[in-house]
HTML snippet that shows the backbone in 3Dmol.js (N, CA, C, O; Angstrom):
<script src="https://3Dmol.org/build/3Dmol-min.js"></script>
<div id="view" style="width:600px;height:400px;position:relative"></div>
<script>
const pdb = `
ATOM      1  N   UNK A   1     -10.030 -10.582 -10.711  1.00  0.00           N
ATOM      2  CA  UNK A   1      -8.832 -10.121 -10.056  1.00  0.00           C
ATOM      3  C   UNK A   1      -9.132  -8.911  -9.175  1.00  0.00           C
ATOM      4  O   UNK A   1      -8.590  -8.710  -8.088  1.00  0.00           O
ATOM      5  N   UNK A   2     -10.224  -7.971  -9.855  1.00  0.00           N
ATOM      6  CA  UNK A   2     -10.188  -7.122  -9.194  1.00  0.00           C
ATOM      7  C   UNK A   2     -11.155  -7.097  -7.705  1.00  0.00           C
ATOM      8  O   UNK A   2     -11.151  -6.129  -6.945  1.00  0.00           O
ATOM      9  N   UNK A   3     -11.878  -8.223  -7.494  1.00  0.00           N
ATOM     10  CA  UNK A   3     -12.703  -8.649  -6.418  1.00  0.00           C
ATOM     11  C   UNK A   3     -11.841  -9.103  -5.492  1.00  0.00           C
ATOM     12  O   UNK A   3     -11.957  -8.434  -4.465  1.00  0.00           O
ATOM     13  N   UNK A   4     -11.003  -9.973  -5.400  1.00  0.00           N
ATOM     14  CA  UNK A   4      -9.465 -10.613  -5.204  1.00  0.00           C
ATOM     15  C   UNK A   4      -9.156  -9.470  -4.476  1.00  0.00           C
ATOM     16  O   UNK A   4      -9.589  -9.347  -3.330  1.00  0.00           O
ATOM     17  N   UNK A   5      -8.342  -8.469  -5.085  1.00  0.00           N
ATOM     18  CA  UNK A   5      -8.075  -7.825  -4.354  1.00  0.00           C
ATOM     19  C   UNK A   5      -8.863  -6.993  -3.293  1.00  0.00           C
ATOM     20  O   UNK A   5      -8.722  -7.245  -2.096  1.00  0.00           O
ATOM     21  N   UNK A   6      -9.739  -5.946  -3.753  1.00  0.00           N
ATOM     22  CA  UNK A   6     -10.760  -5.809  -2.880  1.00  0.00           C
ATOM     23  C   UNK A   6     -10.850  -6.234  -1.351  1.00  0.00           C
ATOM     24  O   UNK A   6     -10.688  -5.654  -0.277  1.00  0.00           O
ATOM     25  N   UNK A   7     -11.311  -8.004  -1.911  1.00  0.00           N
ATOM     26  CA  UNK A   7     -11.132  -8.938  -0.554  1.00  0.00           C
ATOM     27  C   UNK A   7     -10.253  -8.820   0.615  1.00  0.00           C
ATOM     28  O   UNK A   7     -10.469  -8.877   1.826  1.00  0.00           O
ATOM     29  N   UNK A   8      -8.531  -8.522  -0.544  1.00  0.00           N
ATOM     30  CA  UNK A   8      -7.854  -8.438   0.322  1.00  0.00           C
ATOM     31  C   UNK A   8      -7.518  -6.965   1.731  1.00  0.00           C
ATOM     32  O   UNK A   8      -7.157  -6.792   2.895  1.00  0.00           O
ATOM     33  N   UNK A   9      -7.921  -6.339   0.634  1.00  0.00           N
ATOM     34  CA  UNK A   9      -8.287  -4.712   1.288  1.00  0.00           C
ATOM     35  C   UNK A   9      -8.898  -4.588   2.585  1.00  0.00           C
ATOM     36  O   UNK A   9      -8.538  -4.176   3.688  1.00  0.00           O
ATOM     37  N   UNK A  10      -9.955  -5.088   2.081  1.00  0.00           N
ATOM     38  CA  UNK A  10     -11.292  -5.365   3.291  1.00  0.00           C
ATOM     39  C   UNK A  10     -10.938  -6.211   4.454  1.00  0.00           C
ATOM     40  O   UNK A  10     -11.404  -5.879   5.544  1.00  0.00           O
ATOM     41  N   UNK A  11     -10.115  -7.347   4.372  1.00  0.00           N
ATOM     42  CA  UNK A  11      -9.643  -8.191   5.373  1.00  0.00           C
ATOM     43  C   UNK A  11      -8.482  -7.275   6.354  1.00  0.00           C
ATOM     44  O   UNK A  11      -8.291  -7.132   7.561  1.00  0.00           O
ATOM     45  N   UNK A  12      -7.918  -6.815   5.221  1.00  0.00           N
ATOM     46  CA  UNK A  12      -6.568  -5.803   5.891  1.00  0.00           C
ATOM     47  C   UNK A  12      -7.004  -4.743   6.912  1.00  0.00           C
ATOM     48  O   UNK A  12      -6.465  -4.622   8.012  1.00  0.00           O
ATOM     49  N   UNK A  13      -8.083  -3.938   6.444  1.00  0.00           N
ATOM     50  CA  UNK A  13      -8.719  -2.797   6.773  1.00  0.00           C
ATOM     51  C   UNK A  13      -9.490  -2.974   8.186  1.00  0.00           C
ATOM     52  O   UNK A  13      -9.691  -2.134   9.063  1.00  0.00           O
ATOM     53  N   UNK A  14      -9.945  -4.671   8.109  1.00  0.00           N
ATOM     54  CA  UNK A  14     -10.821  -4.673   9.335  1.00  0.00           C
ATOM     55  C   UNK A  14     -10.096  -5.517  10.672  1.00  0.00           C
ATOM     56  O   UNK A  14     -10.136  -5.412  11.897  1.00  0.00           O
ATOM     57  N   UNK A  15      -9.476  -6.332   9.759  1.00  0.00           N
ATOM     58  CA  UNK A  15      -8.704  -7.621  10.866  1.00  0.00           C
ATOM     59  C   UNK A  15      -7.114  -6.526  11.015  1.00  0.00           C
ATOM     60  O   UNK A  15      -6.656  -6.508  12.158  1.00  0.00           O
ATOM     61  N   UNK A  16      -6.405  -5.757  10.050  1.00  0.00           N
ATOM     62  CA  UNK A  16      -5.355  -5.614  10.302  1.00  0.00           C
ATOM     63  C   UNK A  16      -5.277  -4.145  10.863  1.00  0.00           C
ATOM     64  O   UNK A  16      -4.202  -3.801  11.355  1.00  0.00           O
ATOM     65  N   UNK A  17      -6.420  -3.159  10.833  1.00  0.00           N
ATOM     66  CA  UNK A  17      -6.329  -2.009  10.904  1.00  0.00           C
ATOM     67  C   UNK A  17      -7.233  -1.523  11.616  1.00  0.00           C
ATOM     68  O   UNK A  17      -7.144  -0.379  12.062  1.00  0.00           O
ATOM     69  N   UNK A  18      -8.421  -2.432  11.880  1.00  0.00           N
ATOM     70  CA  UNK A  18      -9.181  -1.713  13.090  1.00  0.00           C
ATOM     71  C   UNK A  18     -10.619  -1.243  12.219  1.00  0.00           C
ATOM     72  O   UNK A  18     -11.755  -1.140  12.682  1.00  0.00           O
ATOM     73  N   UNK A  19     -10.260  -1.051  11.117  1.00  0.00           N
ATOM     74  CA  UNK A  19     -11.130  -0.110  10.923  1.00  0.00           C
ATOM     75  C   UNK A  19     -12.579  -0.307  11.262  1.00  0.00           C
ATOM     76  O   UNK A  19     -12.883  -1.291  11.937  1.00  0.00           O
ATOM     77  N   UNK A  20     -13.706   0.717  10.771  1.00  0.00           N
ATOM     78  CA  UNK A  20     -15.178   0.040  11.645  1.00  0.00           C
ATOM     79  C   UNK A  20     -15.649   0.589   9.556  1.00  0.00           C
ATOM     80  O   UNK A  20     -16.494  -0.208   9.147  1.00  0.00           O
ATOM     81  N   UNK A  21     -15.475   1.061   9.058  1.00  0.00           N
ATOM     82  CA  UNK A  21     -16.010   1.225   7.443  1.00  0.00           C
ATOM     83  C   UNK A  21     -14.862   1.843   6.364  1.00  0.00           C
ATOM     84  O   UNK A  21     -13.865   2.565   6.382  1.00  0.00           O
ATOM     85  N   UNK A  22     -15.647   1.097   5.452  1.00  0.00           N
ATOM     86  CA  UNK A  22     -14.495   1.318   4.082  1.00  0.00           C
ATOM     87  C   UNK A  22     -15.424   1.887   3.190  1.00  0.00           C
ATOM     88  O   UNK A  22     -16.535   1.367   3.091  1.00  0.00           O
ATOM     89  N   UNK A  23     -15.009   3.282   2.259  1.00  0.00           N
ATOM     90  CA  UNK A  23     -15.958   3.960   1.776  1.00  0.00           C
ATOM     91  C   UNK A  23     -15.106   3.696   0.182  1.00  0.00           C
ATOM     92  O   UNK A  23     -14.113   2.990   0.005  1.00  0.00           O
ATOM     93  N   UNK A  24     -15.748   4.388  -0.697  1.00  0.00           N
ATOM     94  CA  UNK A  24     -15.560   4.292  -2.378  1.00  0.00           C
ATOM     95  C   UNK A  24     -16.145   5.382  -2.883  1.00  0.00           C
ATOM     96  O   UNK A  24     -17.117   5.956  -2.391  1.00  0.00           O
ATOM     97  N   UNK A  25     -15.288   5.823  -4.336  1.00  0.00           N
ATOM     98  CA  UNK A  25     -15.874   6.477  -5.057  1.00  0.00           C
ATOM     99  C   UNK A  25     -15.736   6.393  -6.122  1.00  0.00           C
ATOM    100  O   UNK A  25     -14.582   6.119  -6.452  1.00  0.00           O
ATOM    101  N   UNK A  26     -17.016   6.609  -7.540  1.00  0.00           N
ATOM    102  CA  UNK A  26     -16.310   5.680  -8.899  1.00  0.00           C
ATOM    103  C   UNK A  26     -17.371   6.722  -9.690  1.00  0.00           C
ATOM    104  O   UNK A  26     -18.594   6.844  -9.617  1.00  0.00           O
ATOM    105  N   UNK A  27     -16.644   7.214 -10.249  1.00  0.00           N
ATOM    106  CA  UNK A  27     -17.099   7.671 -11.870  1.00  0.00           C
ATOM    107  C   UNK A  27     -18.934   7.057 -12.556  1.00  0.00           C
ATOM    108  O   UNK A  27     -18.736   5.950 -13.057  1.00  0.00           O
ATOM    109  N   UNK A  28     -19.810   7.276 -12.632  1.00  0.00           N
ATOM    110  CA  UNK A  28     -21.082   6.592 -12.565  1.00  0.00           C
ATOM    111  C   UNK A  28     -21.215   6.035 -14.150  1.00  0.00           C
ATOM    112  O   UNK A  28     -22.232   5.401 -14.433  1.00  0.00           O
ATOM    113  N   UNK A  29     -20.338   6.236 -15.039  1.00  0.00           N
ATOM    114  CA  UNK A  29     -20.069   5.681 -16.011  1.00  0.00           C
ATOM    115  C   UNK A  29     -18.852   4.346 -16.011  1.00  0.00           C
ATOM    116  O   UNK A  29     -18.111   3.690 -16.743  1.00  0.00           O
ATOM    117  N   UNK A  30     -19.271   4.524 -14.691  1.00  0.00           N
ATOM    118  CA  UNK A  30     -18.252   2.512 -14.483  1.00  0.00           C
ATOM    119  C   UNK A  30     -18.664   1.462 -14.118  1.00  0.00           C
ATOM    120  O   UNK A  30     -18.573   1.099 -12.945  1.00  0.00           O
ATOM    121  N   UNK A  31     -19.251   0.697 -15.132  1.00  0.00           N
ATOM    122  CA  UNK A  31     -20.175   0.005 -14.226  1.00  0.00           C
ATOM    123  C   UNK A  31     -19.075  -1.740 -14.272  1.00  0.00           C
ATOM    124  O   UNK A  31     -19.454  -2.869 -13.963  1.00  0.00           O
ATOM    125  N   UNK A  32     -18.194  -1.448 -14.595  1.00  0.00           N
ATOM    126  CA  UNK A  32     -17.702  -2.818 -13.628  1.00  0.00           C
ATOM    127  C   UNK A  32     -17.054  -2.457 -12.599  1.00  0.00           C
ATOM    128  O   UNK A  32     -16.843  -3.442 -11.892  1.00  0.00           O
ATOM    129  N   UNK A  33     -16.480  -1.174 -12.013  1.00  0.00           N
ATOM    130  CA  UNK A  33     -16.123  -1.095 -11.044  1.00  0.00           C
ATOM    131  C   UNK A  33     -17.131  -0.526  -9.627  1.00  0.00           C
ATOM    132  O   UNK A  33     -17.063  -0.436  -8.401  1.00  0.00           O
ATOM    133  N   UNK A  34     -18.073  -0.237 -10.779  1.00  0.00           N
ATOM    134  CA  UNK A  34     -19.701  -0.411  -9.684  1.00  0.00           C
ATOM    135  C   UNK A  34     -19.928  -1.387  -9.629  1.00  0.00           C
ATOM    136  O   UNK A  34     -20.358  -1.559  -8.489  1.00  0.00           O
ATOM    137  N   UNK A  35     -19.945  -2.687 -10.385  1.00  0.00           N
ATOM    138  CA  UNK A  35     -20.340  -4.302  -9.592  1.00  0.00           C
ATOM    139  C   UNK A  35     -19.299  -4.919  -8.931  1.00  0.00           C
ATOM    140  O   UNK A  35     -19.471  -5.901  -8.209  1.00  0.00           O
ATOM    141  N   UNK A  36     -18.116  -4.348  -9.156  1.00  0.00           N
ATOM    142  CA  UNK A  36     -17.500  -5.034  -7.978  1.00  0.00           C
ATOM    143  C   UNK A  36     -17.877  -4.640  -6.538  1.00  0.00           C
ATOM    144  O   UNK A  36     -18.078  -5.472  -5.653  1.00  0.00           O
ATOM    145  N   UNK A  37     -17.959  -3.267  -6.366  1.00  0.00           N
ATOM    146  CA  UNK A  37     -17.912  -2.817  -4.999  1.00  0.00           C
ATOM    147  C   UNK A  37     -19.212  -3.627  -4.239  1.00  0.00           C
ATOM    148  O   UNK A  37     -19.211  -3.957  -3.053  1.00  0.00           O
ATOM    149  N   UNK A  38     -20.225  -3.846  -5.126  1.00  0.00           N
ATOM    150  CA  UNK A  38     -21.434  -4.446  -4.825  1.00  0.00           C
ATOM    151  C   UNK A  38     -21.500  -5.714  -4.696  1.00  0.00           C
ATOM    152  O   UNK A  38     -22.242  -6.147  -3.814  1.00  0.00           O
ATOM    153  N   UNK A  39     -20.825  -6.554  -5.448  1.00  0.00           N
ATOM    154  CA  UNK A  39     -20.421  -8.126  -5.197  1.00  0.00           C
ATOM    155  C   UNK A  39     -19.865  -7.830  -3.329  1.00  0.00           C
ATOM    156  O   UNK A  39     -20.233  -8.559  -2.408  1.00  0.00           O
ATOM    157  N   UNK A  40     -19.205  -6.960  -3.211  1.00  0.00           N
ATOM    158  CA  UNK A  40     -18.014  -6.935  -2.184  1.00  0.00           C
ATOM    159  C   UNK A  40     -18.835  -6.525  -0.761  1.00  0.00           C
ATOM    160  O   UNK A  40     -18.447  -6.640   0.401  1.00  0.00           O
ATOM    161  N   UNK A  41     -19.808  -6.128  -1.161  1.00  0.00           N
ATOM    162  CA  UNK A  41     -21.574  -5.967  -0.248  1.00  0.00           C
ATOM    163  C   UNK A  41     -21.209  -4.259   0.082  1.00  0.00           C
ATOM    164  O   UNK A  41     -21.281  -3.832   1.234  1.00  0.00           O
ATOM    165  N   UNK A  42     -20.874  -3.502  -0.909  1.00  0.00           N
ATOM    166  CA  UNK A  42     -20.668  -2.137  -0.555  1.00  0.00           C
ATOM    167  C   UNK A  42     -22.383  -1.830  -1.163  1.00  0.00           C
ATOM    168  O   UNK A  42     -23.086  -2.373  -2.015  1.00  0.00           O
ATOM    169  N   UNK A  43     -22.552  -0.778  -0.303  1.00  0.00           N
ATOM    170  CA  UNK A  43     -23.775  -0.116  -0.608  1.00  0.00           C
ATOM    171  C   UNK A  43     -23.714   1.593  -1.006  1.00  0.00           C
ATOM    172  O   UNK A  43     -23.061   2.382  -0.324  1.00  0.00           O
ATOM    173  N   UNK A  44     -24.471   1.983  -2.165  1.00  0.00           N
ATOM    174  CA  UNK A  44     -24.493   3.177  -2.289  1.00  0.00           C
ATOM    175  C   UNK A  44     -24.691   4.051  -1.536  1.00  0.00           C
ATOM    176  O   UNK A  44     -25.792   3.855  -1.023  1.00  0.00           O
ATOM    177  N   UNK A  45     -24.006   5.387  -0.971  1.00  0.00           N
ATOM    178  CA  UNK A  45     -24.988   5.862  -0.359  1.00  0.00           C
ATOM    179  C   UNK A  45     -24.991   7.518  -0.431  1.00  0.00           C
ATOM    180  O   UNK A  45     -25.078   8.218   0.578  1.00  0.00           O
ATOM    181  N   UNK A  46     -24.885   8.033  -1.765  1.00  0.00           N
ATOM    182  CA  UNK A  46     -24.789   8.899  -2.458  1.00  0.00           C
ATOM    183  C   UNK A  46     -23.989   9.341  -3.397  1.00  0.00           C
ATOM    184  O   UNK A  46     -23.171   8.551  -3.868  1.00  0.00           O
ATOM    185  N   UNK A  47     -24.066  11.225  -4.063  1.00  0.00           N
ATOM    186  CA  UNK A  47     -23.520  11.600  -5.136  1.00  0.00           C
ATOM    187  C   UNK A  47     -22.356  12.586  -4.732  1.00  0.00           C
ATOM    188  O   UNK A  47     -22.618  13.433  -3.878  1.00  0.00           O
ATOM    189  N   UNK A  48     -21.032  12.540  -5.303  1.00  0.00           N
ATOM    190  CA  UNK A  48     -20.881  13.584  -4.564  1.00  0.00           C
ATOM    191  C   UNK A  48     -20.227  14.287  -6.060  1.00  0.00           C
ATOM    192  O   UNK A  48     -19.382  13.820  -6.824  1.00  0.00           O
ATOM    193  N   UNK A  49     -20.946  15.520  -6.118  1.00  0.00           N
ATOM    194  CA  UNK A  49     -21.133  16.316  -6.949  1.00  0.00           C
ATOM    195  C   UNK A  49     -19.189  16.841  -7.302  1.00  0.00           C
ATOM    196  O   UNK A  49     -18.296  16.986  -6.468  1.00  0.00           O
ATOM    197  N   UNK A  50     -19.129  16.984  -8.639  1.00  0.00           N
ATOM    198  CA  UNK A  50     -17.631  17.818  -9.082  1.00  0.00           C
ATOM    199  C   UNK A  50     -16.453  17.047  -8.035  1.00  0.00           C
ATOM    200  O   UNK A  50     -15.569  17.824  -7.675  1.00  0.00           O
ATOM    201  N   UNK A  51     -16.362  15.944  -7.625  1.00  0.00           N
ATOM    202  CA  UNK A  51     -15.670  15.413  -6.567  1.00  0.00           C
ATOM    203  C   UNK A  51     -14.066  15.534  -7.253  1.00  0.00           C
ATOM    204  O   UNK A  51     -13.220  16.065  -6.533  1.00  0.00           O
ATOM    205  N   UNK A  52     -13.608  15.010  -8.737  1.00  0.00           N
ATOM    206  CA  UNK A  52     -12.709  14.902  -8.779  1.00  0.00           C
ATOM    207  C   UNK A  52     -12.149  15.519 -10.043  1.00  0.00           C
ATOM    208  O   UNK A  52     -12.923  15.455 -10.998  1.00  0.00           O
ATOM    209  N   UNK A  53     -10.817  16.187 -10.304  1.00  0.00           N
ATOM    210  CA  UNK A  53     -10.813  16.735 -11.590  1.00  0.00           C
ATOM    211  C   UNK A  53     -10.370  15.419 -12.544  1.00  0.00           C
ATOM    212  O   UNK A  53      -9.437  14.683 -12.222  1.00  0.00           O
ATOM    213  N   UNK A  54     -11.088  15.247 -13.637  1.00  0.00           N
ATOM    214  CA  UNK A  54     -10.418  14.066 -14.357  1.00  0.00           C
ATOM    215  C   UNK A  54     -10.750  14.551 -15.921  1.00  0.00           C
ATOM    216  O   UNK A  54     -11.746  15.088 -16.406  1.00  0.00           O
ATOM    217  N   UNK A  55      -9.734  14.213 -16.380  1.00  0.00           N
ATOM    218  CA  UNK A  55      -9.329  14.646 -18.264  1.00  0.00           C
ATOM    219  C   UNK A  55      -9.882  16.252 -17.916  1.00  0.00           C
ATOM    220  O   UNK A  55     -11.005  16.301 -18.418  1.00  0.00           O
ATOM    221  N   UNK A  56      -9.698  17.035 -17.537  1.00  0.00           N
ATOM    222  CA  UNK A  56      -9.794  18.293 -17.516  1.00  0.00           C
ATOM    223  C   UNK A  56     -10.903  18.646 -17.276  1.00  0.00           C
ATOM    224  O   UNK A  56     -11.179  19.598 -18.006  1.00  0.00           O
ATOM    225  N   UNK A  57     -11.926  18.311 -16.453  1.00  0.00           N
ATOM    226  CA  UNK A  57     -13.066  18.853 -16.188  1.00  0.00           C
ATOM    227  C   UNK A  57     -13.524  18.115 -14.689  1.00  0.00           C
ATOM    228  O   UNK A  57     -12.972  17.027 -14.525  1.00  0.00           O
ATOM    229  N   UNK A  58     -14.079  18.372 -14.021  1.00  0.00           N
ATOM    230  CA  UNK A  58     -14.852  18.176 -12.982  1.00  0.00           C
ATOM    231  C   UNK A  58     -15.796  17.315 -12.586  1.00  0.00           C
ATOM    232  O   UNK A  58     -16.865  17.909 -12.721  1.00  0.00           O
ATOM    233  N   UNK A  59     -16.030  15.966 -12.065  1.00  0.00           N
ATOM    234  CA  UNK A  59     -16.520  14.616 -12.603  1.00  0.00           C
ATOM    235  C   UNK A  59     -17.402  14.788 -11.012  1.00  0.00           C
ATOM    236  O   UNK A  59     -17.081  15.450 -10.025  1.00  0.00           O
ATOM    237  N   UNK A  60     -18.667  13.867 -11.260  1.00  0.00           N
ATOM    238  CA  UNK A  60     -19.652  13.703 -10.058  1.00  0.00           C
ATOM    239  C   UNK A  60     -18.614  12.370 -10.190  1.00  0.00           C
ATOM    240  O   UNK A  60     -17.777  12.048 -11.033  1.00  0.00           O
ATOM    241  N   UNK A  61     -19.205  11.614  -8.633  1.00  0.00           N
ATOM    242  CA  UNK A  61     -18.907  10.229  -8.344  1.00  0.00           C
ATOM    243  C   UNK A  61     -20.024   9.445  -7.368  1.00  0.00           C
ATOM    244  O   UNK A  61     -20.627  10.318  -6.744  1.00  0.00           O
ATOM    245  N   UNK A  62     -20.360   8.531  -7.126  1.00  0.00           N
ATOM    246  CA  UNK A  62     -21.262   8.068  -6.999  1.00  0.00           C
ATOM    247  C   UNK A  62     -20.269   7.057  -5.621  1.00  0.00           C
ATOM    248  O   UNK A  62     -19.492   6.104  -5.684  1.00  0.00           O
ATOM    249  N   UNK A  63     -20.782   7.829  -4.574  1.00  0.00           N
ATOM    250  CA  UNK A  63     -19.959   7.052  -3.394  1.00  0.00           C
ATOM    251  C   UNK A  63     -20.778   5.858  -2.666  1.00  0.00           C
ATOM    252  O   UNK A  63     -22.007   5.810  -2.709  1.00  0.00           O
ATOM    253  N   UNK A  64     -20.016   4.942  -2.023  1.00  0.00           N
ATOM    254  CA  UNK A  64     -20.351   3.691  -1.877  1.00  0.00           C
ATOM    255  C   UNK A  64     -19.560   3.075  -0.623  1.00  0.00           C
ATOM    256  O   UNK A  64     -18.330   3.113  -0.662  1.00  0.00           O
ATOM    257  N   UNK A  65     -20.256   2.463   0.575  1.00  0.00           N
ATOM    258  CA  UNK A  65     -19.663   1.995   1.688  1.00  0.00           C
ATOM    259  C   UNK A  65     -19.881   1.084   2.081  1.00  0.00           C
ATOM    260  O   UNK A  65     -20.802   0.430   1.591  1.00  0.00           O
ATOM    261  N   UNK A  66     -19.026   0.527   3.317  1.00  0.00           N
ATOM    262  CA  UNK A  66     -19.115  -1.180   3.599  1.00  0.00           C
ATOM    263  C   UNK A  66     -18.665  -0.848   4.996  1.00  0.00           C
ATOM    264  O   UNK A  66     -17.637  -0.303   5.397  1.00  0.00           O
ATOM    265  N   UNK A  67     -19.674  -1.306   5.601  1.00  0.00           N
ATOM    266  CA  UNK A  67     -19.459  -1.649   7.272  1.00  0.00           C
ATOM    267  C   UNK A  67     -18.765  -2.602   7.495  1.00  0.00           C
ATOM    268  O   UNK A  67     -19.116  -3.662   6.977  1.00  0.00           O
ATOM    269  N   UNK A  68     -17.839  -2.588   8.131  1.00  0.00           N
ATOM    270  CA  UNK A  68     -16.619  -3.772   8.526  1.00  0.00           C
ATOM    271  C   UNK A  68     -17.425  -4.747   9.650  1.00  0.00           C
ATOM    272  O   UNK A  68     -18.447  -4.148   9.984  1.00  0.00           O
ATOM    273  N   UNK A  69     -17.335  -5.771  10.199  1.00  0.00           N
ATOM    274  CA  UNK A  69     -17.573  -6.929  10.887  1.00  0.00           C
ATOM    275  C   UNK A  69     -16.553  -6.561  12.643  1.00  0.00           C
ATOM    276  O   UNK A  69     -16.539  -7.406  13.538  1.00  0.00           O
TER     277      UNK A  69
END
`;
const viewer = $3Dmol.createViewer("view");
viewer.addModel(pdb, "pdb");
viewer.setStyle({}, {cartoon: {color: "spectrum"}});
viewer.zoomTo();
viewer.render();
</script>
């Protein structure tokens, strides 16, 4: 389901919005929402350190992008 959507994101983003890239960021202790982005042909392409506050502390994230068509 959650690739599904994704899909739909990505179609929206490029056919409905122009866009030229769609970026991500995910917690590095997620690894199904790290294989989706990767099924979805997103590529890593760094860390970004203390990015978000989550359960009360300060979380790295492991960002990830996809060149649109």
């Amino acid at each position: 389901m959650a690739g599904a959507a994704l899909k739909a994101v990505l179609e929206m983003a490029g056919e409905g919005l122009g866009l030229h890239r769609v970026q991500a960021a995910v917690l590095g202790n997620n690894g199904p929402s790290r294989a989706v982005l990767k099924r979805a042909g997103f590529e890593e392409i760094g860390l970004a350190r203390s990015y978000l506050k989550i359960a009360g502390r300060w979380q790295d994230h492991i960002l990830y992008q996809r060149i649109l068509p």
